[in-house]
N, C-alpha and C positions, 0 to 999 in steps of 0.2 A: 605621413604622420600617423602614430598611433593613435588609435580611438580611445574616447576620456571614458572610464567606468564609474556612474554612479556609486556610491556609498549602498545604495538598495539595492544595485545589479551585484556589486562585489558582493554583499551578503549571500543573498539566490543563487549566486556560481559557489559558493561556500558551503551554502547547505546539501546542493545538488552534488558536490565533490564530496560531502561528506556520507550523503547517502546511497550514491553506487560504492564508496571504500569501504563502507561497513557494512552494507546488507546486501548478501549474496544474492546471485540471480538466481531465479525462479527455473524448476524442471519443469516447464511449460511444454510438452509437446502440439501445441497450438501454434504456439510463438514462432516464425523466424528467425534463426542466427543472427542476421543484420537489424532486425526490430524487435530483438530482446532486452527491456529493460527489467529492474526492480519492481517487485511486488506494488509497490506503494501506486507507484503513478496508474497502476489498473483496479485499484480498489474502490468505492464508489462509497460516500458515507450513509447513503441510502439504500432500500430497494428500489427496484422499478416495479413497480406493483403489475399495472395492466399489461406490460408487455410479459412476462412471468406468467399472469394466467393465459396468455394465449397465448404463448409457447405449452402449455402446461394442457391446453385444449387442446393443442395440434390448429391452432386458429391462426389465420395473416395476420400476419403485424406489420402497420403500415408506417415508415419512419419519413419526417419530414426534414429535411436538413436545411438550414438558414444559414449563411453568412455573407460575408464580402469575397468578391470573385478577385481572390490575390492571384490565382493560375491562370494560364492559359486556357479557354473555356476547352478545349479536347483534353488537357492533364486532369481539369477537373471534372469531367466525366469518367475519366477512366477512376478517378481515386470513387466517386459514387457506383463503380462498377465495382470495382475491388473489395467495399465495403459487403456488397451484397454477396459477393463470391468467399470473403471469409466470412459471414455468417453463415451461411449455408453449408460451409465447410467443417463451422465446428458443431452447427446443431443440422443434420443434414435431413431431420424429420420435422426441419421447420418453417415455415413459409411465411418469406419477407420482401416485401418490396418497399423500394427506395423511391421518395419523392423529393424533385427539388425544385425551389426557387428560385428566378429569376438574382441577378448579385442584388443583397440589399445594401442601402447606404453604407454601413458599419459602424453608425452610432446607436447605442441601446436604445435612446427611447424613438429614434427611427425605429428599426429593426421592431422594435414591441407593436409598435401600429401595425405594420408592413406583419408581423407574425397574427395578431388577431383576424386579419384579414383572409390570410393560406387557411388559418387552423377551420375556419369558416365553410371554404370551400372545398377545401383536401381529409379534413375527419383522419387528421394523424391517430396513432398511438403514443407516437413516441416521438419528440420534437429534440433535433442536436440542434445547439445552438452555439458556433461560432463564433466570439463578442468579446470585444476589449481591445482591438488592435487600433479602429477608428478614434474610441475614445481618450488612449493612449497618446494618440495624434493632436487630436482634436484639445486635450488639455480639460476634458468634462469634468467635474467636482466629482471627487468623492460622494458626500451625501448625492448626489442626484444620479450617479451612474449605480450605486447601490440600490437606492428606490426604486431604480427601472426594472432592476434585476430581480428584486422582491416582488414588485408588486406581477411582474411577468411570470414568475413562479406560483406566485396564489392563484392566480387569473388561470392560469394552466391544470394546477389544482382541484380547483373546484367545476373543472372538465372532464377529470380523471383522468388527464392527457401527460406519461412520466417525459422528465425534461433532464437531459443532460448538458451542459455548457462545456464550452471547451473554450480555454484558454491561449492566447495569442502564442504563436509557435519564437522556442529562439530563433533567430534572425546573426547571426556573426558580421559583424565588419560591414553593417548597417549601421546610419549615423541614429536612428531615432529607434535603436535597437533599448538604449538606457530606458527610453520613455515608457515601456512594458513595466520595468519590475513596479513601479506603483500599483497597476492594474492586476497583474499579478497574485501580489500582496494581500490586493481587496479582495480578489474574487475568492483567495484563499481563506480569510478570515471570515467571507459571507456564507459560502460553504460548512466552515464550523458553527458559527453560528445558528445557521436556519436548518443545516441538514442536505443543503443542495447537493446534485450529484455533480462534479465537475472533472473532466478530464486533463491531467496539469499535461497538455501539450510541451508547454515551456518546459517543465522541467523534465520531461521524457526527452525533448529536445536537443537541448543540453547536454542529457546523459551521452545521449548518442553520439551527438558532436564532439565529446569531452574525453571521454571516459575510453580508459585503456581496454577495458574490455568490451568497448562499446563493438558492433559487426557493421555497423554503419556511419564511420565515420564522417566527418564532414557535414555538409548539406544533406545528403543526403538521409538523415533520419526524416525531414520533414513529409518523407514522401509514405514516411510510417505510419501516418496516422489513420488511415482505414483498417489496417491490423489492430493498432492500441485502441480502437472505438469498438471494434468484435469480440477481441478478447474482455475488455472492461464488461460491455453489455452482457455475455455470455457468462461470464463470472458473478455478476450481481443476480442476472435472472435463476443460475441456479445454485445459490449460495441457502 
């Protein structure tokens, strides 16, 4: 039986079909063929401030990664590997290490407790945070998955600790694959909003799985996302 498409998901495949057909890909010699999308989904509406000066010092920069263990914990070592090997790759006078967390639950206002607690004991610079796939699941309100996200951004803020979010990856021919574009949606419009820097996984996603000129079709873009978190951080820090 074919899978039913939300009204929000058709839109999202709509906009995401609409914006690899009009905006050409980027001459990124950074990028892989197989993990090249459009400009947009690596642009950040922020700077990262701290990490920026210490890349700018020649200073470590210590990146804390947080989310739900959706991989097999050896896949998701190597993609924390891969992270570090393409930042090093595009800034190779700069020194980064990667620190992770134990899988946290996957609901924000978990995840927020559970991150004040790392930022405590690990003194990030830069905190990724992967969040919205649990709560997506989970059916969390709007106003209160936004709050968590807010208030975990100020809270971070006033540490001088920059925060990137990354939003829940397409998923194809998953049944609770509909239940994202909500989440989506919101992290997209909290983003405009407050100014958050957020990485649209979903819809780099998408492009990948979709799109004719995509070089990784299928599933396999998901396994892009430590390319599209280096090049995004890499572009913001030296914009």
């Amino acid at each position: 039986m074919s899978p039913v498409v939300s009204p929000v998901l058709a839109a999202l495949a709509a906009v995401a079909f609409l914006v690899f057909a009009l905006t050409p890909l980027p001459a990124v010699a950074g990028m892989s063929g197989s993990c090249r999308v459009p400009d947009v989904y690596l642009t950040f509406n922020n700077f990262l401030p701290r990490t920026t000066r210490l890349i700018d010092r020649a200073a470590p920069v210590r990146i804390l990664v947080i989310g739900p263990q959706m991989d097999e914990r050896i896949l998701s070592s190597r993609k924390l590997s891969k992270l570090a090997q393409e930042l090093q790759r595009r800034l190779p006078g700069a020194r980064f290490t990667i620190l992770e967390e134990d899988a946290v639950p996957g609901l924000a206002r978990e995840d927020f407790d559970r991150i004040r607690a790392s930022v405590e004991r690990t003194e990030p610079d830069l905190l990724i945070w992967q969040v919205g796939s649990g709560d997506a699941l989970a059916g969390t309100s709007d106003h209160s998955f936004s709050d968590t996200l807010d208030e975990a951004a100020e809270w971070l803020r006033g540490r001088d600790i920059d925060l990137i979010l990354v939003d829940p990856p397409f998923l194809p021919n998953v049944r609770h694959e509909k239940r994202y574009g909500r989440i989506v949606q919101q992290m997209d419009s909290l983003s405009d909003k407050e100014s958050l820097n957020v990485l649209q996984q979903y819809g780099a996603t998408t492009y990948l799985f979709s799109s004719p000129q995509s070089g990784a079709r299928g599933s396999a873009g998901r396994l892009c996302l430590p390319e599209l978190l280096a090049e995004a951080i890499v572009r913001s820090a030296l914009r």
